[in-house]
N, C-alpha and C positions, 0 to 999 in steps of 0.2 A: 565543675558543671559544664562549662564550655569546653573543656575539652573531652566529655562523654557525648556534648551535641555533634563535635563534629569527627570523631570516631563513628559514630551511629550512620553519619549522612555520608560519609566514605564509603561505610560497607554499605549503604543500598545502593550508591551509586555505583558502586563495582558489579553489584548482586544484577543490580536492572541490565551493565552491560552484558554482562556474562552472558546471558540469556538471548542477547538477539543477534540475530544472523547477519553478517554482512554481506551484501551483494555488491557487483558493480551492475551500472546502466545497460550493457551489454548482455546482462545474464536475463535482465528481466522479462516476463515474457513467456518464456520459453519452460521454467518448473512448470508454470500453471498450467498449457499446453499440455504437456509431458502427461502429467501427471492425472488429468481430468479425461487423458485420449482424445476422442472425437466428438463429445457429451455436443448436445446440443447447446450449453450456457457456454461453453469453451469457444463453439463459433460465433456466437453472440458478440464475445467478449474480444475476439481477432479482429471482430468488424470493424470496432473502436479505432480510431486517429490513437496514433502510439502514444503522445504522451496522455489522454485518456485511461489508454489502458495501464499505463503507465504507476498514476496516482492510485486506480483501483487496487492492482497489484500488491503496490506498496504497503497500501493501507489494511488489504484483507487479506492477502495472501500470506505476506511478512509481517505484518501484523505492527509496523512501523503508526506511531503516533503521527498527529497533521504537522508539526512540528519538525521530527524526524523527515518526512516526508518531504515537506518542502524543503528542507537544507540539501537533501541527497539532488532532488531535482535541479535546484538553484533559483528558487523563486521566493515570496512572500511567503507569510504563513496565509494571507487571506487570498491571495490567488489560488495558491493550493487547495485550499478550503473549494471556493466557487468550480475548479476546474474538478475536482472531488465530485459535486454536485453536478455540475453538466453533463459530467463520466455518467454517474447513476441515473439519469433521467434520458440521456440517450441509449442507453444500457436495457434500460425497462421500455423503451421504443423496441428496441430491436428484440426481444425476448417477446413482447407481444404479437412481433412480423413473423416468429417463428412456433406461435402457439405456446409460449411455456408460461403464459401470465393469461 
């Protein structure tokens, strides 16, 4: 029995890695850019203090858990969290300075 739990919790935790992407701090940024062109939420989102843009990135673009998020940064999991939250409420300031809310 114990050793079908931890054969089980092996393969998801291989399964879960497999699937996400690694970036360095360096890279970030610059997909989302890319990728979005010159979109009005894209310049919104440059306006952003880097590490801001930073944690959004992480969280929705790579799709990285708060967890995840924080270790790559180097910070708490609750700073992460709050710095998450300031990102999206200065984020939805700046998207209403440019009509898209």
């Amino acid at each position: 029995y114990v050793v079908t739990v931890i054969r089980n919790t092996a393969i998801n935790i291989y399964n879960r890695n497999k699937r996400r992407k690694t970036v360095s701090l360096e890279t970030i940024g610059e997909p989302a850019a890319a990728e979005s062109g010159s979109s009005d939420l894209s310049r919104c989102i440059d306006r952003l203090p880097e590490r801001e843009r930073r944690i959004l990135i992480l969280r929705y673009h790579y799709g990285y858990t708060e967890e995840e998020a924080a270790k790559i940064m180097g910070m708490t999991v609750a700073a992460a969290k709050k710095l998450r939250q300031r990102a999206k409420a200065k984020l939805e300031i700046l998207c209403k300075e440019e009509g898209l809310l």
